[in-house]
C-alpha positions as semicolon CSV with decimal commas, in nm:
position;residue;x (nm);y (nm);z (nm)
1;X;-6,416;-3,639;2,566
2;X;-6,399;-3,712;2,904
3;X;-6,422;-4,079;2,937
4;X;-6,279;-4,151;3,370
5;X;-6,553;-4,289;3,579
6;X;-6,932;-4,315;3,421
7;X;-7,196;-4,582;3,470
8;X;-7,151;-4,928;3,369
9;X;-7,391;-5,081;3,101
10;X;-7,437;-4,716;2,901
11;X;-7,288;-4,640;2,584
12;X;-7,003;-4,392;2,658
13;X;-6,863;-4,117;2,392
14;X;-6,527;-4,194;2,349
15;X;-6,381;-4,014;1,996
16;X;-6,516;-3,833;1,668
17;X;-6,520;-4,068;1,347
18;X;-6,329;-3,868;1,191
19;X;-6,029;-3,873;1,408
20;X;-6,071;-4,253;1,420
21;X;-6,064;-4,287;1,050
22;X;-5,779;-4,086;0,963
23;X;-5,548;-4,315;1,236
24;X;-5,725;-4,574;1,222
25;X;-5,643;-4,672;1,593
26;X;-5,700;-4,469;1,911
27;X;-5,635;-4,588;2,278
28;X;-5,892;-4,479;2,542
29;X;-5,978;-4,462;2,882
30;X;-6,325;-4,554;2,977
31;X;-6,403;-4,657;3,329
32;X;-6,062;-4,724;3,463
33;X;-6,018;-4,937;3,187
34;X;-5,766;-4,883;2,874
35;X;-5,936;-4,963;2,567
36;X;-5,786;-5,024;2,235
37;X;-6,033;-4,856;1,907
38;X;-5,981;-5,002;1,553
39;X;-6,167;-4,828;1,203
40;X;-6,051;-5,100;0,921
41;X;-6,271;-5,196;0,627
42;X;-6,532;-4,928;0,683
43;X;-6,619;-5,113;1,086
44;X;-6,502;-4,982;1,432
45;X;-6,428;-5,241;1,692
46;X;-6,290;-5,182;2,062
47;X;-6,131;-5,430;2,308
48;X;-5,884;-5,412;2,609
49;X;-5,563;-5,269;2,525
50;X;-5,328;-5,453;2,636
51;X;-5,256;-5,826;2,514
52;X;-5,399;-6,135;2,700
53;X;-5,054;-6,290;2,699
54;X;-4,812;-6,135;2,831
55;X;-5,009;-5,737;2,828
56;X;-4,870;-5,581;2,507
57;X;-4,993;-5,274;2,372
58;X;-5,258;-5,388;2,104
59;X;-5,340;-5,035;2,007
60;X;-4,991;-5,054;1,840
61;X;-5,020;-5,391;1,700
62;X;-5,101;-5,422;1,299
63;X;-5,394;-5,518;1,161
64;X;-5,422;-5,840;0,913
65;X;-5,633;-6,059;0,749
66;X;-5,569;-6,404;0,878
67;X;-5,816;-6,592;0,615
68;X;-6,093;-6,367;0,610
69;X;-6,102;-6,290;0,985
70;X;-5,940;-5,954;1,034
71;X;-5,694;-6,023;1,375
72;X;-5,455;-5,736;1,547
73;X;-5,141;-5,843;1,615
74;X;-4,948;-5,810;1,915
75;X;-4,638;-5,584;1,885
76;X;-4,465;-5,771;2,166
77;X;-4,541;-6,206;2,130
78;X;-4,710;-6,203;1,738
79;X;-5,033;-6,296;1,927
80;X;-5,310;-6,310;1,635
81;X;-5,659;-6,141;1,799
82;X;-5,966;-6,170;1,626
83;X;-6,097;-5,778;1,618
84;X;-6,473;-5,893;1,627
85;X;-6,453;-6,159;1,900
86;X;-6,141;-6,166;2,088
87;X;-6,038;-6,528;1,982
88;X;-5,678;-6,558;1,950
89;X;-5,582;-6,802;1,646
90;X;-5,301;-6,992;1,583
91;X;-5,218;-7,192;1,273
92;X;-5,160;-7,562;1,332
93;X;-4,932;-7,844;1,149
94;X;-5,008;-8,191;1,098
95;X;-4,702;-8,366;1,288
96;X;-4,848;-8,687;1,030
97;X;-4,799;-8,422;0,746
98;X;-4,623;-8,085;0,836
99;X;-4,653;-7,970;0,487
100;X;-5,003;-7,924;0,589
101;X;-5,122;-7,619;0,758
102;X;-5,452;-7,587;0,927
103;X;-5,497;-7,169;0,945
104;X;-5,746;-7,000;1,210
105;X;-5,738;-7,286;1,474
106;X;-5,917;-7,125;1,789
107;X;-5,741;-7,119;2,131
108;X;-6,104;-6,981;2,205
109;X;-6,192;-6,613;2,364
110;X;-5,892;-6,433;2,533
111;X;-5,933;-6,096;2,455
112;X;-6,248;-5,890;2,609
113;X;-6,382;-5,694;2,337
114;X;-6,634;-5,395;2,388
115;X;-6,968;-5,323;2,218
116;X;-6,941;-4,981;1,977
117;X;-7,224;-4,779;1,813
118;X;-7,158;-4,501;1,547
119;X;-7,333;-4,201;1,504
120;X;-7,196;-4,105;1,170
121;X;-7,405;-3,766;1,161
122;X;-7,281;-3,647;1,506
123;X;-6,950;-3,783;1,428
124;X;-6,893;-3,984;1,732
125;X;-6,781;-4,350;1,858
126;X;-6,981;-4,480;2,166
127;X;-6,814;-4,765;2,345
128;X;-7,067;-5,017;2,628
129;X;-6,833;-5,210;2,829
130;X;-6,900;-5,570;2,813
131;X;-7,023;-5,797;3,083
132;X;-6,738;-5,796;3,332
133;X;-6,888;-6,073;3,560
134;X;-6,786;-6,312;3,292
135;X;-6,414;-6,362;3,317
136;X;-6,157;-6,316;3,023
137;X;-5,784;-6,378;3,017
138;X;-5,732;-5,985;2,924
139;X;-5,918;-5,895;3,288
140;X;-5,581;-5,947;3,470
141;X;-5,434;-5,630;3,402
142;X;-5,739;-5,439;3,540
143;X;-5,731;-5,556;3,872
144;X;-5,611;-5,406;4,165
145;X;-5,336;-5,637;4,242
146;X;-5,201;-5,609;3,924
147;X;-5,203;-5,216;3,952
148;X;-4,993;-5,263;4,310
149;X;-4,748;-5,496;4,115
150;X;-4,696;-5,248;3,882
151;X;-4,658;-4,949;4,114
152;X;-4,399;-5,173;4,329
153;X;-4,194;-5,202;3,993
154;X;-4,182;-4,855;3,941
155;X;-4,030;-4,786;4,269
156;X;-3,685;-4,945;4,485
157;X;-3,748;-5,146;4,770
158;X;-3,639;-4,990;5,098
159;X;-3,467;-5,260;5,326
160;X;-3,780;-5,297;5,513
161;X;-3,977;-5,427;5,209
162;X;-3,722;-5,690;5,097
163;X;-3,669;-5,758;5,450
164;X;-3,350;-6,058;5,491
165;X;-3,317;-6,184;5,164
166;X;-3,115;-6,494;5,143
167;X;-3,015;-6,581;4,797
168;X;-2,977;-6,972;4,808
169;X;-2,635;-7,110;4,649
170;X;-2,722;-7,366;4,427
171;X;-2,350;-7,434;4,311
172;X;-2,132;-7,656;4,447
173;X;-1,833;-7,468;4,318
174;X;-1,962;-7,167;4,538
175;X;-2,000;-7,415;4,837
């Protein structure tokens, strides 16, 4: 399925079902953006791939039930991410009484999810990107300075780019 540039607002086809079930994860590309797919309990859900935190690789994260909200967690930070809604949760202690644990405390939206649609006799997953106007802490790594940033780390600085770097001496035994 070819999935690179199409219009904005549609529902896109991005895999078969089938496929989905049997790994139960799939990464995609739809629209320049990398979308992570999930098929647990019988649903599919898709949201940006990579982690609001720190830009882990969700698609690789596993999948839990954190009190009866079913959360992906991030390989790299343990970041718990609601699948339906993109919250990420947290459980809390009571400094008054640690022994106390408050579970699915709400550090609110972070994650952009997408909307999906099945067709379960074609055997297809459609993906609609959501709303982009609204800002979401996962939108970072989709922007165009972040894609320079990360083209600059994958190459060495000539002398021209780093220009006269002074290194400041902070020491005094280097004084």
């Amino acid at each position: 399925l070819n999935t690179s540039k199409m219009a904005e607002g549609e529902f896109h086809p991005v895999a078969k079902l089938s496929e989905l079930k049997r790994a139960g994860r799939k990464r995609i590309s739809l629209n320049e953006r990398v979308i992570a797919l999930f098929y647990v309990g019988g649903s599919v859900y898709a949201m940006d791939h990579f982690c609001y935190h720190n830009g882990g690789p969700l698609a690789l994260g596993d999948i839990e039930d954190s009190h009866g909200r079913m959360c992906v967690i991030c390989p790299w930070h343990k970041h718990a991410i609601t699948l339906d809604t993109g919250e990420s949760l947290y459980t809390a202690i009571d400094p008054a009484n640690p022994r106390v644990k408050v579970h699915n405390c709400s550090k609110g939206v972070k994650q952009r999810t997408h909307t999906i649609r099945v067709d379960v006799e074609q055997d297809c997953v459609y993906v609609r990107l959501s709303d982009l106007s609204k800002p979401t802490d996962s939108d970072r790594y989709f922007t165009e300075e972040y894609r320079v940033l990360m083209e600059n780390a994958l190459h060495e600085p000539t002398p021209e780019q780093m220009g006269a770097v002074k290194v400041p001496i902070h020491s005094s035994r280097l004084k």
